[in-house]
N, C-alpha and C positions, 0 to 999 in steps of 0.2 A: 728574093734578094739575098737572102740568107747562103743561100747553098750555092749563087754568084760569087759572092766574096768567102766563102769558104777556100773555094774552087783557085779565085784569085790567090789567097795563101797560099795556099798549096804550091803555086806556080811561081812567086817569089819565092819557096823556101827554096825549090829548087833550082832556082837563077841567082841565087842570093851572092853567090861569090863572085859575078860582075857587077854588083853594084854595088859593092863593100866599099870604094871609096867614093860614092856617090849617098847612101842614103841606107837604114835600115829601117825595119817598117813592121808592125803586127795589129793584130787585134788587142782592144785591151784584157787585160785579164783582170781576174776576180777570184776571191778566194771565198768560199763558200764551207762553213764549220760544218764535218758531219756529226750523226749521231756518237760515232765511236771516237770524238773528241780528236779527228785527226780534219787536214784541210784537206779541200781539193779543190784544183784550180781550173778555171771556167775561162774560156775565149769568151768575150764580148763582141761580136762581130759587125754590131753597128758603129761601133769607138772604136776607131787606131788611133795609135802613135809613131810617131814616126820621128828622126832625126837625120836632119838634113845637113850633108859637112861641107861647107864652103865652098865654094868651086877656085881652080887653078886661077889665077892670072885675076882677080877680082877681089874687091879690097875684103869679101868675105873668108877667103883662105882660110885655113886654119882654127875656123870656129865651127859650132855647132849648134844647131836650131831644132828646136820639140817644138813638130809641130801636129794638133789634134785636128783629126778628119773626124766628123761625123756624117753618118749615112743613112739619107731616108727611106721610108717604109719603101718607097718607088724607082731606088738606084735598081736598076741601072737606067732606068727613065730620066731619074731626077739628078743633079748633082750632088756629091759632096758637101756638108760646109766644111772649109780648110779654115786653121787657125793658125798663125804664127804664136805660140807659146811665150818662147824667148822675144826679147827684143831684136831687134831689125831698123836697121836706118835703109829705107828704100823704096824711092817712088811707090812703085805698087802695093805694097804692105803700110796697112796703116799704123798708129803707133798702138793702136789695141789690137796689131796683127789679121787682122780681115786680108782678105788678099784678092784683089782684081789681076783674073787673067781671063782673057778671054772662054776658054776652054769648061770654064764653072759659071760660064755666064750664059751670053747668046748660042756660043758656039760647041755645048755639050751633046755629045751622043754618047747614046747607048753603050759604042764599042770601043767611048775611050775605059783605061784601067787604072788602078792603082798606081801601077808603073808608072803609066803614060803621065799623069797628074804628077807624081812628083818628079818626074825625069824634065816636064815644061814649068816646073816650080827651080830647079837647079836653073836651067836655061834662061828663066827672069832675071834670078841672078845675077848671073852673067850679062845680061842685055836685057836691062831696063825699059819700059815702056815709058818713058820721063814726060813724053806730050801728052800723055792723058794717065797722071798721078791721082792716087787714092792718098797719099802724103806731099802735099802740096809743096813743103818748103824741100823736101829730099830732093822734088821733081825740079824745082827751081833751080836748088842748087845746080843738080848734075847738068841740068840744061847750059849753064853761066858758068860755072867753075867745076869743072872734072877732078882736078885735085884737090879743092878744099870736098868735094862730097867724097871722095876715097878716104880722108882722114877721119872727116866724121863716121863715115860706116867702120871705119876700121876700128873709133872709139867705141863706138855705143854700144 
C-alpha cells in the first residue's frame, strides 16, 4: 500500500503542472523533533490532502475545497475515505462532506488513482448526480430550480 501511493506521488509531482488549475494534492506531513533539537518532516502516506479549485462555468468557480483522503491498510483493494473539509452546497456531498460517487463505492478498482478520484470529484462538480443525492434539499433544489441552487452553492 505504502510504496503504491508513494509511487502515485511521485507521478503527480511530476504531472503537477497540468493539474495546477484543477487541484493540488500530497501526503500529509508531520514534523517529528529530533534529538539535536532540530525538526524533520515526515510524509504521512495514508493521509492526503488535497485542494480542489472550482471548475469553469459552475457556480463553484473561483473557490476552493480541502479535501482529506484517507487510505486503508488494502488500497489499492480498498477505497479511499474522501472528506469534503470545507463546506460544499451539492447534491452528492453531504453537509459533513462524505461524498457519494460511484467510483469509492460499488464501482472501485484497483487501477483507479489518486488522480483519477479527484479528476471524477472536479467532474461531480460540474454535473451533479441530483436523482440520487447524499444532500437531499441541494438535490431537490437543483432538480426544480437551476438558478436558486447556483446561488446557493455560490453562497455557502
Amino acid at each position: 500500500m505504502l510504496r503504491k501511493l508513494h509511487r502515485e506521488f511521485i507521478d503527480l509531482q511530476k504531472n503537477q503542472e497540468q493539474y495546477n488549475d484543477l487541484f493540488k494534492t500530497s501526503p500529509k506531513k508531520e514534523k517529528n523533533l529530533q534529538p539535536d533539537g532540530s525538526f524533520e518532516e515526515e510524509y504521512i502516506y495514508k493521509t492526503w490532502t488535497a485542494v480542489i479549485y472550482g471548475p469553469v462555468n459552475t457556480p463553484y468557480v473561483g473557490k476552493k475545497f480541502n479535501v482529506l483522503m484517507n487510505f486503508p491498510d488494502a488500497y489499492p483493494y480498498e477505497p479511499p475515505e474522501v472528506k469534503f473539509i470545507s463546506g460544499i452546497y451539492h447534491p452528492n456531498i453531504s453537509l459533513t462532506g462524505d461524498v457519494c460517487i460511484d467510483i469509492l463505492k460499488q464501482n472501485w478498482s484497483a487501477a483507479l488513482s489518486i488522480e483519477k478520484i479527484l479528476l471524477s470529484i472536479i467532474s461531480l462538480l460540474a454535473a451533479p448526480n441530483a436523482s440520487d443525492p447524499l444532500n437531499q434539499e441541494a438535490g431537490k433544489t437543483y432538480l426544480e430550480n437551476i438558478e436558486s441552487f447556483n446561488k446557493k452553492a455560490q453562497a455557502f
